[in-house]
N, C-alpha and C positions, 0 to 999 in steps of 0.2 A: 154422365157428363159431370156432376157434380162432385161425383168421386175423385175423376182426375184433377178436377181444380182443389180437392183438400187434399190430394195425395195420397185416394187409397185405391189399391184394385178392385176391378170387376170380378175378379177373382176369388173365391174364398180363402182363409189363408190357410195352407197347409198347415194339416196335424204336427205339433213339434213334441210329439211324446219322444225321450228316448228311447230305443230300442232296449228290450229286458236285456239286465246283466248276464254274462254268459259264467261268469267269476264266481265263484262263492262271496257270500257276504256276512259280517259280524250279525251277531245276534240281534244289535238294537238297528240293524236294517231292515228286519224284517217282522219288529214291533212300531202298528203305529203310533201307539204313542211315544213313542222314544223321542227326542228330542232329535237325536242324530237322524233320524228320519225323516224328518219334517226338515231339516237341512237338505236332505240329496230329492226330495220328491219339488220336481218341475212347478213355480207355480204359475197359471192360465194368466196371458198378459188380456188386459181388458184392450176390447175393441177399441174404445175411447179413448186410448192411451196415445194411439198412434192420431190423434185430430191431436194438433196443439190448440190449447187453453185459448187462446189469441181468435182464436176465427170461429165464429158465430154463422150457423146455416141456419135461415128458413126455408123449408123444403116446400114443393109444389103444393101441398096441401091446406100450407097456410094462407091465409086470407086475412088484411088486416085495413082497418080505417084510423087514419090518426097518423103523429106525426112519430119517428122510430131515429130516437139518438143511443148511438155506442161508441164506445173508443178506440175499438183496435179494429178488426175487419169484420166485414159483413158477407155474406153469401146469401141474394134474395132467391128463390126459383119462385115462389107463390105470386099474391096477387098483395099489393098495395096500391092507398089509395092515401097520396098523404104526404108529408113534408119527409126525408131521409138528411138527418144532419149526422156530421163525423169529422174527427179529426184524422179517420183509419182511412184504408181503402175499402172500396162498395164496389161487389163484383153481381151485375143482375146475370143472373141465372137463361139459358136459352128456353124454359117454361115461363121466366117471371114475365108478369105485367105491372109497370110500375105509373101509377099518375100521379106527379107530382111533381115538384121542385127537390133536387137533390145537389148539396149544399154538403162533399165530400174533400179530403186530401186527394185522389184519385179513384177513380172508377174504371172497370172495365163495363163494355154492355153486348151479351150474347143475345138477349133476350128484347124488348119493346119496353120502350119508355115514352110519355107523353107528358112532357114538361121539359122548363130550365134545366141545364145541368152546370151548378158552378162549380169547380176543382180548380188546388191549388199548384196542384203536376200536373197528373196524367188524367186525361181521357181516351180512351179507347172503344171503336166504332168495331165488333169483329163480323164475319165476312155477313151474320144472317141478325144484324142487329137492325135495330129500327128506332130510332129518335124524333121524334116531332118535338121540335123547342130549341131553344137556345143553348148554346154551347160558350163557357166561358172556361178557357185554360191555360195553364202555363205548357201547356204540349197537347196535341193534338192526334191521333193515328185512328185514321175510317180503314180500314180494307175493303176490299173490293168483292161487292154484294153487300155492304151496308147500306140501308137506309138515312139517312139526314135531309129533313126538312126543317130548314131554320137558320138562326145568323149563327158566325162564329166569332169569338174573338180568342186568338191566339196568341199567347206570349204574356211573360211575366209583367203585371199592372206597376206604373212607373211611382216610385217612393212617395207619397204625400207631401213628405217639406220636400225635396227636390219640385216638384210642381209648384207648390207655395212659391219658393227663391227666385221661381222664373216669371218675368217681368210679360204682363198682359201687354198685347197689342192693340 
């Protein structure tokens, strides 16, 4: 599950050796120290090359108390218990368990959450989520087999001085 949300397969990746040359080869191909050698041999792309920099995973094994601020995206699957602030989007994981007020740009939720959830886009309910608390968003989407118990409020909060300019009744 997690995979697919950073965009990696369940799959191992294929071996990407080249196939041995069938051609003959210059001399300093077949020294490794040769410099021209070190040129044509393939080098091992790191796992981690393929997660971009940007998205930050806690896996089901962490466990944490206390409050968790980041900037670009979050990926929970573990267990918190605690304040989650961000200007990023916060995707809880369908293992996480999160208690707290969570105080994101957008969140999606597979997983159970038991607290507020304020965002400034997107909230997202998917089909085996589970929410107890309040819901405050400029968009909204439950699908069908989500959980929600609690208020919502939906849509973009109206300008400050535009409410100031308007005359009390």
């Amino acid at each position: 599950m997690i995979r697919s949300i950073i965009g990696q397969s369940n799959n191992p990746p294929a071996d990407k050796r080249p196939e041995p040359p069938t051609a003959p080869q210059s001399p300093a191909a077949h020294n490794p120290a040769s410099p021209a050698s070190s040129a044509m041999t393939p080098r091992p792309q790191s796992a981690m090359s393929s997660v971009s920099s940007s998205k930050n995973v806690l896996s089901s094994d962490v466990e944490i108390k206390g409050s968790i601020k980041f900037s670009h995206d979050l990926i929970i699957d573990g267990k918190i218990e605690g304040e989650v602030i961000s200007d990023g989007n916060l995707t809880i994981g369908e293992n996480a368990v999160v208690k707290g007020e969570l105080k994101t740009r957008g969140v999606t939720i597979f997983g159970k959450v038991e607290g507020n959830v304020s965002v400034s886009d997107r909230c997202e309910l998917k089909s085996n989520a589970i929410l107890i608390g309040d819901i405050s968003a400029g968009t909204l989407s439950i699908e069908e087999g989500a959980t929600f118990m609690g208020q919502s409020s939906v849509g973009r909060k109206p300008d400050a001085s535009k409410a100031a300019a308007r005359p009390q009744a």
